[in-house]
C-alpha positions as YAML, in Angstrom:
chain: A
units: angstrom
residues:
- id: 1
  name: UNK
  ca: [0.00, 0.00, 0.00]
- id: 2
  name: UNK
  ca: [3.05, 2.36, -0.11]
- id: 3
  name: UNK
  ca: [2.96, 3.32, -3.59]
- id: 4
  name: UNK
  ca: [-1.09, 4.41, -3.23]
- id: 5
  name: UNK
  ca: [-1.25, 8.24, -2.41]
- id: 6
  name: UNK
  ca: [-3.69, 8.96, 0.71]
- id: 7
  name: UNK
  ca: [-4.12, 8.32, 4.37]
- id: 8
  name: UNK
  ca: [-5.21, 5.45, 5.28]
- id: 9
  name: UNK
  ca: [-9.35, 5.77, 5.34]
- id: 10
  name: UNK
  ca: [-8.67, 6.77, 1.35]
- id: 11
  name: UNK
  ca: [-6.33, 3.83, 0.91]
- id: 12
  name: UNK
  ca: [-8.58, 1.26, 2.43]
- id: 13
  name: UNK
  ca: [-11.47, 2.49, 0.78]
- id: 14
  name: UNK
  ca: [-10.08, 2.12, -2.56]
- id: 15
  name: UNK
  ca: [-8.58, -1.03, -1.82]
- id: 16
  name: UNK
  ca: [-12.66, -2.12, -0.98]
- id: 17
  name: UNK
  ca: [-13.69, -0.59, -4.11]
- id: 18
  name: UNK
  ca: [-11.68, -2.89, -6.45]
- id: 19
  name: UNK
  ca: [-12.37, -5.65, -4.24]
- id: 20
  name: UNK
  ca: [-8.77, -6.10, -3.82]
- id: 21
  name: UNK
  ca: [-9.62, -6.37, -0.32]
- id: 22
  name: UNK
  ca: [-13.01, -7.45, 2.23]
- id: 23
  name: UNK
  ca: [-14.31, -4.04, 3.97]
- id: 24
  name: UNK
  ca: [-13.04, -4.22, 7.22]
- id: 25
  name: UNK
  ca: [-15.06, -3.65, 10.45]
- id: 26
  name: UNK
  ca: [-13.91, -0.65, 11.41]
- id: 27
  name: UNK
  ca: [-14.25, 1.51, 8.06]
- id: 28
  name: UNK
  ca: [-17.68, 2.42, 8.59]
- id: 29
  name: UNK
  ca: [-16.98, 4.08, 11.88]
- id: 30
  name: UNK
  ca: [-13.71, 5.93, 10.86]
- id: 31
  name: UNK
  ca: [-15.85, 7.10, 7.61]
- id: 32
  name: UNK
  ca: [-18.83, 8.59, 9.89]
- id: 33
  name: UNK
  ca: [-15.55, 10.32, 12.38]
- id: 34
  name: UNK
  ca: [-12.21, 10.56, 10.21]
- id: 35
  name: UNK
  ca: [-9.03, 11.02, 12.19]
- id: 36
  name: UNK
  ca: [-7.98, 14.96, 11.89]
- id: 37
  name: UNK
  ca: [-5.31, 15.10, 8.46]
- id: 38
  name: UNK
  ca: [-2.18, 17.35, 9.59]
- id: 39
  name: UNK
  ca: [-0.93, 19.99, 6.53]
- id: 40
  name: UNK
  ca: [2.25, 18.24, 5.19]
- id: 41
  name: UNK
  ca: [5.33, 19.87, 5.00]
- id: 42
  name: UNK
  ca: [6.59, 20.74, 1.62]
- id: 43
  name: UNK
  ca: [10.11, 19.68, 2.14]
- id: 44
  name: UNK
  ca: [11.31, 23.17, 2.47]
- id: 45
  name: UNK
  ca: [13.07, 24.01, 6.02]
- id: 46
  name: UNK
  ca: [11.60, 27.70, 7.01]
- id: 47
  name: UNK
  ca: [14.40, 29.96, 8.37]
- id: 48
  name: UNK
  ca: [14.36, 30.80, 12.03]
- id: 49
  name: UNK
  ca: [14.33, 34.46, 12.03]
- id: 50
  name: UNK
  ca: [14.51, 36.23, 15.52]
- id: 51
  name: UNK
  ca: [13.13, 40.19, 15.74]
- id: 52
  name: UNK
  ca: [16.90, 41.70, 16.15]
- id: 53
  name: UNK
  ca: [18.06, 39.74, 13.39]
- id: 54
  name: UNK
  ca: [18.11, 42.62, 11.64]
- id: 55
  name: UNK
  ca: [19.66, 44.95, 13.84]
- id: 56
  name: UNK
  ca: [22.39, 42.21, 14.75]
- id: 57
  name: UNK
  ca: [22.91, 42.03, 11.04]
- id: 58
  name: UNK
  ca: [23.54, 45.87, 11.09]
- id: 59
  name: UNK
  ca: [25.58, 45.94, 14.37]
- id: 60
  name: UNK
  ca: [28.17, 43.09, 12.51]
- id: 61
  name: UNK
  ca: [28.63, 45.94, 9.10]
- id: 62
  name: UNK
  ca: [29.13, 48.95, 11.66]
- id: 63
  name: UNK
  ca: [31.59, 46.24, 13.99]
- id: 64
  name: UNK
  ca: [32.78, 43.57, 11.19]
- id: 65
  name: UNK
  ca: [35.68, 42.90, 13.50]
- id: 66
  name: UNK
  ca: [33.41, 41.57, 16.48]
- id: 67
  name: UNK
  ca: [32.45, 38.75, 14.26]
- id: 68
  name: UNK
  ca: [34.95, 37.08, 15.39]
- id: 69
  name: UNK
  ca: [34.96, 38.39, 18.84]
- id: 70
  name: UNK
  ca: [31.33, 37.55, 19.53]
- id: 71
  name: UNK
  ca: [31.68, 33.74, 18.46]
- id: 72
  name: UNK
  ca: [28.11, 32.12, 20.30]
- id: 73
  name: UNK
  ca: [29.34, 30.16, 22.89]
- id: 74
  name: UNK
  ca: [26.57, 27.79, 23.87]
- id: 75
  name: UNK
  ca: [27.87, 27.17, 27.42]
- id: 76
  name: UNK
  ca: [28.09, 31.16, 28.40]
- id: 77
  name: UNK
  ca: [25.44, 32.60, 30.32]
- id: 78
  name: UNK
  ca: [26.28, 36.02, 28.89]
- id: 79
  name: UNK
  ca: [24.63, 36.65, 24.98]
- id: 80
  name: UNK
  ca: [27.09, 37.99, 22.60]
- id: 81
  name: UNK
  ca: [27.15, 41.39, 22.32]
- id: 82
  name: UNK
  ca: [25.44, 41.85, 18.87]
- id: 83
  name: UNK
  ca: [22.58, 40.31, 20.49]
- id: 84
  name: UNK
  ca: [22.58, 42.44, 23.12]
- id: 85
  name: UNK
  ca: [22.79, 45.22, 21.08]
- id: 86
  name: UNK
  ca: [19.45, 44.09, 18.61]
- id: 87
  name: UNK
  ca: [17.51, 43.42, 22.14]
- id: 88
  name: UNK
  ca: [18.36, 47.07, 23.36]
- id: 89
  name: UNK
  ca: [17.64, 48.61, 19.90]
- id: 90
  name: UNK
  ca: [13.94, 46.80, 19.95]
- id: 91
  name: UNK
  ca: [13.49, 48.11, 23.45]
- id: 92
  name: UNK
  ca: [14.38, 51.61, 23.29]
- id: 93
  name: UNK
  ca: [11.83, 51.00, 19.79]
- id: 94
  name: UNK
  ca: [9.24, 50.07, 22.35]
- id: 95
  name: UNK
  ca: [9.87, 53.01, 24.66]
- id: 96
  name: UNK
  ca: [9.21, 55.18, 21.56]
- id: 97
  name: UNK
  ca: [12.48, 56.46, 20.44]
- id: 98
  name: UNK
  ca: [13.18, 56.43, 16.64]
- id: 99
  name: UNK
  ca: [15.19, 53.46, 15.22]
- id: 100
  name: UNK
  ca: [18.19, 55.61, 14.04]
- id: 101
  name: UNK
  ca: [18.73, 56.95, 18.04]
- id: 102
  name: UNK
  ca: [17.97, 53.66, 19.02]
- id: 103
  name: UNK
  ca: [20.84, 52.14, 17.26]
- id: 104
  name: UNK
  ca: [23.52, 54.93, 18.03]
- id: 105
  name: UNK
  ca: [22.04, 54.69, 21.92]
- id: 106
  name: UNK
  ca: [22.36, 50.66, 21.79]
- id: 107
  name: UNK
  ca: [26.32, 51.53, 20.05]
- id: 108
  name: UNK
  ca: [27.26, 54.24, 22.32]
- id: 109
  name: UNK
  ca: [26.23, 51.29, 25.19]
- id: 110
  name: UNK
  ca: [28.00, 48.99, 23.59]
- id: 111
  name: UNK
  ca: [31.29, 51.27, 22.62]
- id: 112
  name: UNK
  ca: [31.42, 52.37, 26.19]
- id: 113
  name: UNK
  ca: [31.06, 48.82, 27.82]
- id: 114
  name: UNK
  ca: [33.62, 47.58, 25.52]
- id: 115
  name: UNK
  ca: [35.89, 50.64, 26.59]
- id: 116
  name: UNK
  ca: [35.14, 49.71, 30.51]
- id: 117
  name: UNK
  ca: [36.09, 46.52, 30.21]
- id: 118
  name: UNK
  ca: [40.00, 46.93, 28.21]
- id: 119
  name: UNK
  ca: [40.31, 50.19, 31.13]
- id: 120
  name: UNK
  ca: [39.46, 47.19, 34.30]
- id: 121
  name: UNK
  ca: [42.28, 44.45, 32.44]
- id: 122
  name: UNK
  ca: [44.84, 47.16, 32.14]
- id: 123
  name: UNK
  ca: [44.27, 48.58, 35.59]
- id: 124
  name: UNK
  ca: [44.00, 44.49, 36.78]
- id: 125
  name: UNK
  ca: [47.74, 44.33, 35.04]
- id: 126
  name: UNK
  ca: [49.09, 46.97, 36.27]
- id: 127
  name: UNK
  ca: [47.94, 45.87, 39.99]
- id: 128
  name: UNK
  ca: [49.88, 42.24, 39.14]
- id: 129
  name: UNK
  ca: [52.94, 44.26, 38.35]
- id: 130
  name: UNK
  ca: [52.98, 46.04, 41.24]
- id: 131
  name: UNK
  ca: [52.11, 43.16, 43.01]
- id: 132
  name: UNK
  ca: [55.10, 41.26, 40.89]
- id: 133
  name: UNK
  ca: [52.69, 38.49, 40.27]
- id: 134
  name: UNK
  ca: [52.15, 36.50, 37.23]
- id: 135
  name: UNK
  ca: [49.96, 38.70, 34.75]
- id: 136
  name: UNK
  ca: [46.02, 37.37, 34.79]
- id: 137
  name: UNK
  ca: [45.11, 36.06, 31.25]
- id: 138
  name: UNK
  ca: [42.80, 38.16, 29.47]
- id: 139
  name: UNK
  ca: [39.33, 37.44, 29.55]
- id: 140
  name: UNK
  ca: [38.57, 39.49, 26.93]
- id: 141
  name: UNK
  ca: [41.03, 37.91, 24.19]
- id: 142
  name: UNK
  ca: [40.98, 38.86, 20.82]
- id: 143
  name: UNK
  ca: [38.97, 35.29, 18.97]
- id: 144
  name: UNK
  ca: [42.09, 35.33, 16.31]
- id: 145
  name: UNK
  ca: [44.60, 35.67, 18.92]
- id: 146
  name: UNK
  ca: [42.52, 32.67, 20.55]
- id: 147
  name: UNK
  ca: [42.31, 30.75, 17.14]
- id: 148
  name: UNK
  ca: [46.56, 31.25, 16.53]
- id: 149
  name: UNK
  ca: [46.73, 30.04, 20.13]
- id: 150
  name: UNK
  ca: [45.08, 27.11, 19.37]
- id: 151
  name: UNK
  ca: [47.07, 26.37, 16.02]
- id: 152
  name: UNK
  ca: [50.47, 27.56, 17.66]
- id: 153
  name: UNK
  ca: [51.06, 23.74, 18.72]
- id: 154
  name: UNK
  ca: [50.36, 22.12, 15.69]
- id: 155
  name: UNK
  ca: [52.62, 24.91, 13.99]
- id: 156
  name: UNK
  ca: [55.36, 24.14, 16.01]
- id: 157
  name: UNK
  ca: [54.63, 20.40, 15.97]
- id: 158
  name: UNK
  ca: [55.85, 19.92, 11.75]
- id: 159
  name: UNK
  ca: [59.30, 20.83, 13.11]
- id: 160
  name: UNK
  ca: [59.96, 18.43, 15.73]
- id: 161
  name: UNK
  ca: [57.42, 15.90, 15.12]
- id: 162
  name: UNK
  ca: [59.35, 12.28, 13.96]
- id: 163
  name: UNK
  ca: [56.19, 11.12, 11.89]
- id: 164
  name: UNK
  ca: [56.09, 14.69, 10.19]
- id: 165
  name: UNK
  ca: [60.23, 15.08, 9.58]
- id: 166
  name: UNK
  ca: [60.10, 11.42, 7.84]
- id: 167
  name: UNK
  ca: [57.15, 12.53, 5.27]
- id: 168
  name: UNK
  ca: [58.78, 15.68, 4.51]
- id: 169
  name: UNK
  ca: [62.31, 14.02, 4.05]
- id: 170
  name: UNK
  ca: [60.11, 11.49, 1.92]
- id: 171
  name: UNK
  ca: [58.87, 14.22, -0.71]
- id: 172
  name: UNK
  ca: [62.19, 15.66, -0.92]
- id: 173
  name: UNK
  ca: [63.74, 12.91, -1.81]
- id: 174
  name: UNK
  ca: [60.97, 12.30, -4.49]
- id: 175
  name: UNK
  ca: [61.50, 16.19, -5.43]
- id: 176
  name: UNK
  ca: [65.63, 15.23, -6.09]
- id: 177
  name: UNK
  ca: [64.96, 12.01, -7.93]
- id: 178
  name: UNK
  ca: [62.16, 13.92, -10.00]
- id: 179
  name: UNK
  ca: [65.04, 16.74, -10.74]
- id: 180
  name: UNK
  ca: [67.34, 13.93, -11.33]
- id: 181
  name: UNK
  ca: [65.05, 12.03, -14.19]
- id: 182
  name: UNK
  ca: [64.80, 15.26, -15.98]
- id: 183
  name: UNK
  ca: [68.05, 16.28, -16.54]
- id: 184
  name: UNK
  ca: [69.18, 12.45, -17.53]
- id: 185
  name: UNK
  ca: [66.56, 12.95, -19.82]
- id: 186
  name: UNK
  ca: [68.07, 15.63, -21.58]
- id: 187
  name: UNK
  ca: [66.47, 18.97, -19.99]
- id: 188
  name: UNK
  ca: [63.09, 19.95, -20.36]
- id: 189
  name: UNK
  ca: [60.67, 17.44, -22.17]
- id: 190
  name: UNK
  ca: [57.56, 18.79, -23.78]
- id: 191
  name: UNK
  ca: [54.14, 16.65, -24.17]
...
């Protein structure tokens, strides 16, 4: 019965119809109250779009490098910024101000937090220097400072790593016996 289009009161019904089948018990009843048919998805997934979408979209083109600082980390209790920013924007909206003070409001916020935040690590810093401690890390690292921190091992790991130094003494040893080949063969050969 897969390949017959329908639920199943229109499959079974046919199915009676050609007498491909004895009309079971229970048809009349689910005729006389037919189960509730659900809209059918047309194979299309619909977007989730989110009110300050639009005004996180226009935060990222006024900040394009906080894309990379404000990376959604799905642990953190904090939001990113650049949803902060659309949240504040849509509630100064509702408060009546006009969209374009809204947005330099939400960025002056935003600016000025950012500000507070570099002037606290410098001054924390400069109170481990004093202090001659080790310096704190910073909790506000650049994300590509973060990402080359990450990388840094593996960077450093094709110079002393034994499995890496054989494959690279491999290919230049294919490299000379390429170089080799050629010039027995008389220089340059063309196809």
């Amino acid at each position: 019965m897969s390949f017959m289009k329908g639920d199943l009161l229109a499959r079974t019904r046919k199915l009676v119809k050609g007498l491909a089948k004895a009309e079971p018990v229970w048809l009349k009843a689910m005729e006389r109250a037919p189960p509730p048919t659900f809209p059918r998805p047309d194979g299309k997934v619909k977007k989730i779009s989110l009110p300050e979408d639009f005004y996180i979209q226009k935060f990222f083109q006024k900040h394009p490098d906080s894309k990379y600082e404000d990376a959604i980390k799905i642990s953190a209790f904090n939001p990113p910024p650049a949803r902060v920013f659309g949240c504040r924007v849509l509630e100064l909206k509702e408060q009546g101000v006009s969209e374009e003070e809204a947005m330099a409001v939400a960025d002056m916020e935003y600016r000025a937090e950012k500000k507070a935040k570099k002037m606290a690590y410098a001054r924390l810093k400069q109170i481990a220097r004093l202090q001659g401690k080790r310096l704190p890390p910073n909790p506000y690292p650049s994300a590509i400072k973060e990402i080359q921190a990450e990388e840094r091992k593996y960077v450093r790991d094709r110079f002393f790593n034994p499995k890496i130094l054989k494959i690279v003494e491999k290919m230049k040893e294919e490299k000379a016996a390429a170089m080799q080949d050629r010039m027995r063969g008389g220089g340059w050969q063309s196809f």
